[in-house]
C-alpha positions in Angstrom: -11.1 -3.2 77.2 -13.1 -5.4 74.7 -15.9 -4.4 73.1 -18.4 -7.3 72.0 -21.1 -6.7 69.2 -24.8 -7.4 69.7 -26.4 -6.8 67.0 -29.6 -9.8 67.7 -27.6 -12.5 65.3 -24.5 -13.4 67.2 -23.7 -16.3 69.6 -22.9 -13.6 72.4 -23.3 -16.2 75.8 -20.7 -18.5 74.5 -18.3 -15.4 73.5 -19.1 -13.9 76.9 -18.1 -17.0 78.9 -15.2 -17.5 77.2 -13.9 -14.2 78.0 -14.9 -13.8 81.5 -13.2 -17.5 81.9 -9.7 -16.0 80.8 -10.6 -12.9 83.0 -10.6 -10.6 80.2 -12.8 -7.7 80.9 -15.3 -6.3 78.0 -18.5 -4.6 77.3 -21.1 -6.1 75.4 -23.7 -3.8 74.0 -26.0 -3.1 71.2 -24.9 0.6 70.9 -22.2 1.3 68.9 -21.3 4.4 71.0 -21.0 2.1 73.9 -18.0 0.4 72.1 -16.0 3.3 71.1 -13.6 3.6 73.5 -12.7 0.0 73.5 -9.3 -1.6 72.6 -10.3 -3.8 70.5 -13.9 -5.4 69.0 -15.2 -9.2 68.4 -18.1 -9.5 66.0 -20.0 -13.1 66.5 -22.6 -14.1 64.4 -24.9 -16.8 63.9 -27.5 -16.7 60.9 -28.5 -15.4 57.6 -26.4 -12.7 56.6 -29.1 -10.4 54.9 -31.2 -10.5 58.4 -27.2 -9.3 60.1 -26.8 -6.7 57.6 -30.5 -5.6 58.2 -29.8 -5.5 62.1 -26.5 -3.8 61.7 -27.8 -0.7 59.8 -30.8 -0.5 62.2 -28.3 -0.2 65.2 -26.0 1.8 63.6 -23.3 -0.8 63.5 -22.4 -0.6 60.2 -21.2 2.8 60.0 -19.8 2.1 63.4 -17.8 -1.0 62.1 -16.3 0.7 59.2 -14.9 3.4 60.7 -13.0 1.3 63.1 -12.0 -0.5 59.9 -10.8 3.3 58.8 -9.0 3.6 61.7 -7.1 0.5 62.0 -8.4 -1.3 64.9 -8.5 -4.9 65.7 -11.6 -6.9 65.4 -12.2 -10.1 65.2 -15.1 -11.5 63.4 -16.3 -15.5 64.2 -18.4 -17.4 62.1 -21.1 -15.1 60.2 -19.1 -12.3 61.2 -15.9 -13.9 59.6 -18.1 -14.1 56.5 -20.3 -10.2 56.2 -17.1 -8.4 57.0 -16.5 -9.0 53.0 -18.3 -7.4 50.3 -20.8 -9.8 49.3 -22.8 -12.9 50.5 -24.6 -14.8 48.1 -27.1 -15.7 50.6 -29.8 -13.4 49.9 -27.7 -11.8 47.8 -26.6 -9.4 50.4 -24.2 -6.3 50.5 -21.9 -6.6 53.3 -19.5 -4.5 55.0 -16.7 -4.8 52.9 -14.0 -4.5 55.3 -12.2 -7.1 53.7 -12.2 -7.4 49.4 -14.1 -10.9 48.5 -17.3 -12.7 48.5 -19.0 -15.2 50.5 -20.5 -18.2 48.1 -22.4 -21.5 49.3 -19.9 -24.9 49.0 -22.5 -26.2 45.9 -21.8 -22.8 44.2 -18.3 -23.2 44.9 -18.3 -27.1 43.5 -21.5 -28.2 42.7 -20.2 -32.1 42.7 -20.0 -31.7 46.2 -23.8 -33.2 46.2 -23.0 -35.9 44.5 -20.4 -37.0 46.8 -20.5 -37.7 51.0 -20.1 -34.0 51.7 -23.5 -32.5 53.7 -23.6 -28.9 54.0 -23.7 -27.2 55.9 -20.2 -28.2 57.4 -21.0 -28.9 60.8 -18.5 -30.4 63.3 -14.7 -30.8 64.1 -11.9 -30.4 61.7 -8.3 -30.1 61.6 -6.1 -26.5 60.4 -3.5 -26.7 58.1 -1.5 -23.7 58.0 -0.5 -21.2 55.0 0.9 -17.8 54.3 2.9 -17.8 57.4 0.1 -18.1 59.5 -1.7 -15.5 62.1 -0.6 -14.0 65.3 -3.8 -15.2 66.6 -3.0 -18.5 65.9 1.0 -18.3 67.6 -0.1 -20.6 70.6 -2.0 -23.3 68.2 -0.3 -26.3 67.2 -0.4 -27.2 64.0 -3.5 -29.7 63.0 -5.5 -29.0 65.9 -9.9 -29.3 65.8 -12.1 -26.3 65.9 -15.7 -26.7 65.9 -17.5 -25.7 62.4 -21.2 -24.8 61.7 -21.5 -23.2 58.3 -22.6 -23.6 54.7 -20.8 -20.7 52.7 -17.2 -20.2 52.3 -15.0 -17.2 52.2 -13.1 -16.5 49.1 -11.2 -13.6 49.3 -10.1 -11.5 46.3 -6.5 -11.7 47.8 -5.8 -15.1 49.1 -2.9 -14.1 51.3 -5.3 -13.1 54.1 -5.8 -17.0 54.3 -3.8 -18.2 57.0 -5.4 -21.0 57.8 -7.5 -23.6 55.7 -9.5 -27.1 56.6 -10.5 -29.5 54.2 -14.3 -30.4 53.5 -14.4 -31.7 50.0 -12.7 -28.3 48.9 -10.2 -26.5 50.5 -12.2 -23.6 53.3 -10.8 -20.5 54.5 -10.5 -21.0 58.3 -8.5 -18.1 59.5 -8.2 -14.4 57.8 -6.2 -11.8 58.9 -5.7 -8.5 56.2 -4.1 -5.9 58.2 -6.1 -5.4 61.8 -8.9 -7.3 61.0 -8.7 -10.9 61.8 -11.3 -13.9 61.3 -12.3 -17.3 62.0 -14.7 -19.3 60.0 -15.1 -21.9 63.1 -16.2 -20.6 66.6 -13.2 -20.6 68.9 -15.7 -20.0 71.6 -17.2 -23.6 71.4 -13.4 -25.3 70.7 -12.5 -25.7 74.0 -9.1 -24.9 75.3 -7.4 -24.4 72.2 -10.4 -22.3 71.0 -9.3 -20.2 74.4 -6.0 -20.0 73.2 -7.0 -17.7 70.2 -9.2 -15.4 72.0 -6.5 -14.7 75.0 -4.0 -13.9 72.1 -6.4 -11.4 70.4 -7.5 -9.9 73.5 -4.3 -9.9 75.3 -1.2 -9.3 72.5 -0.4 -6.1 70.7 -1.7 -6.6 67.5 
């Protein structure tokens, strides 16, 4: 069983059309204790991340999250929830879960010349993986080069850059895809990518990771 956090800042209809398309069964539920016997978790997220750190401690999430962190469970965050599983957001200068070592910083912070050049942030639209660190499990049924859909304006920079298994380019190189350990990530929202988009939530949902 899947277990799908709603915590008031994710894209949940999307996620939960998706999944019911590939006839995966799951739970979606803003009560951590409703998720605890489930397989595996997704974490969506659409936002600020201060507001989704301020809405996970209310619920409880939080705790929740990092104890199935602690007990080495898959779960797969998409978009803002690829980003506050980290320690640190520079938006709103916000404590995050810290699941995964690294910080979350804006592209301008990253490379401020980005302004001056034909790069608008947020990053917004389709662009192409390239593949690195011998890639993901998630991503065994995606050729190489293929579009996902992006909305974002900070980028994930993990402390330990093999997690990085996947990487687009938007005036800098971005983190696409994570995966440390059982946690696994992607920057774009697989659940607005069409088929191949599909392709990585079956193989989460589905494989033995």
């Amino acid at each position: 069983m899947i277990g799908i956090v709603d915590y008031n800042a994710g894209n949940i209809t999307s996620v939960e059309r998706s999944l019911t398309k590939l006839g995966i069964d799951f739970i979606l539920s803003k009560k951590p204790e409703d998720l605890a016997n489930c397989d595996k978790i997704i974490f969506p997220g659409v936002g600020d991340a201060s507001y989704a750190m301020e809405q996970l401690r209310k619920t409880g999430f939080d705790a929740f999250l990092k104890k199935w962190n602690d007990d080495n469970k898959p779960l797969l965050g998409i978009c803002l929830g690829s980003q506050i599983i980290f320690d640190w957001s520079e938006e709103g200068d916000t404590q995050c879960l810290g699941l995964v070592n690294g910080k979350i910083k804006h592209f301008y912070t990253i490379d401020s010349s980005l302004k001056n050049k034909e790069i608008k942030v947020p990053h917004m639209g389709w662009n192409d993986l390239t593949f690195q660190n011998n890639s993901s499990d998630i991503l065994s049924n995606v050729p190489a080069n293929s579009d996902f859909y992006f909305v974002h304006s900070y980028v994930i920079c993990p402390d330990d850059e093999k997690v990085i298994k996947a990487t687009v380019n938007y005036g800098i190189k971005v983190p696409a895809v994570i995966q440390s350990g059982n946690i696994y990530a992607c920057q774009f929202h697989p659940e607005k990518s069409g088929e191949i988009g599909l392709r990585i939530l079956n193989d989460f949902c589905k494989n033995n990771q």
